[in-house]
Every structure is written in C-alpha cells, then in structure tokens.
C-alpha positions as CSV (number, residue, x, y, z in Angstrom):
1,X,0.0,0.0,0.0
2,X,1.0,3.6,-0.9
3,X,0.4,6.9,0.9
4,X,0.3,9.6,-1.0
5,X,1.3,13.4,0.0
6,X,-2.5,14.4,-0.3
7,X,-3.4,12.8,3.2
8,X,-4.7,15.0,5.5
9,X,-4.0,12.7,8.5
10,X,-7.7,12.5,9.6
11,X,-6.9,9.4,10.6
12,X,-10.0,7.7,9.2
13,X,-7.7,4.5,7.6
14,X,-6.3,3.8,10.9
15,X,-9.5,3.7,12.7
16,X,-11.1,1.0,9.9
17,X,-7.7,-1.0,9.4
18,X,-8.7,-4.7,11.0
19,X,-4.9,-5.1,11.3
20,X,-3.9,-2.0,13.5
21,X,-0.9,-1.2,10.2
22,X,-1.3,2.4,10.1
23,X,-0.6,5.3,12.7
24,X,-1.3,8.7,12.3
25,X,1.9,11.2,12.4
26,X,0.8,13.9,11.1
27,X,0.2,11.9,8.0
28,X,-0.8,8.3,7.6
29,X,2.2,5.8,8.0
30,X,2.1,2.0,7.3
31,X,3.7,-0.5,9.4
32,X,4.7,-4.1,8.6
33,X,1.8,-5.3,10.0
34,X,-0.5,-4.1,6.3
35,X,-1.6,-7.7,4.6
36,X,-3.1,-5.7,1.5
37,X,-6.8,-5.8,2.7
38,X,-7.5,-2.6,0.9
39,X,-10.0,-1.4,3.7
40,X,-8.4,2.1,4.1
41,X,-8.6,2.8,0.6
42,X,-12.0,2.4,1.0
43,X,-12.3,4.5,3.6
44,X,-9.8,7.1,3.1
45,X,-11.7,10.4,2.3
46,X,-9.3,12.2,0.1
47,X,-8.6,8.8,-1.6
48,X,-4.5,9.4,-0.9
49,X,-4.6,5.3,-0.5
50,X,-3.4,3.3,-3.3
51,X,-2.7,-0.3,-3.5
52,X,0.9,0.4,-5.4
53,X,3.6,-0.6,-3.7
C-alpha cells in the first residue's frame, strides 16, 4: 500500500484497518503489520490510499 502526500492525516484509515498497520503522524504511516486488505482505501476520504507498492 502507498500513501500519498494528499493525506490530510484525519486518521479515518487507521481507525477502519482490521490489522492496526497504520498510525497517524501527522500523516498516515504503514507498518509491517499491512496484509493488503484494501480497507483504508475504502475509507480514506481524500482517496490518498493506493494499493501500489
């Protein structure tokens, strides 16, 4: 999964992730934890979630 530089950090993908793999720092951040489940894609609101390595 790739963050782009339009998240706003609202945090929305980290409180939908089944997994716990991303934290909020300002931005969205993966951790190693991300299986490729694609649920914060869905939910990100600004759509800065893409599935690209």
């Amino acid at each position: 999964m790739r963050i782009s530089q339009e998240c706003v950090g609202c945090g929305q993908c980290a409180a939908y992730c089944p997994y716990g793999a991303i934290a909020v720092f300002g931005r969205a951040v993966m951790n190693g934890k991300c299986v490729e489940c694609c649920t914060c894609v869905d939910y990100c609101p600004v759509c800065a979630i893409s599935g690209d390595a």
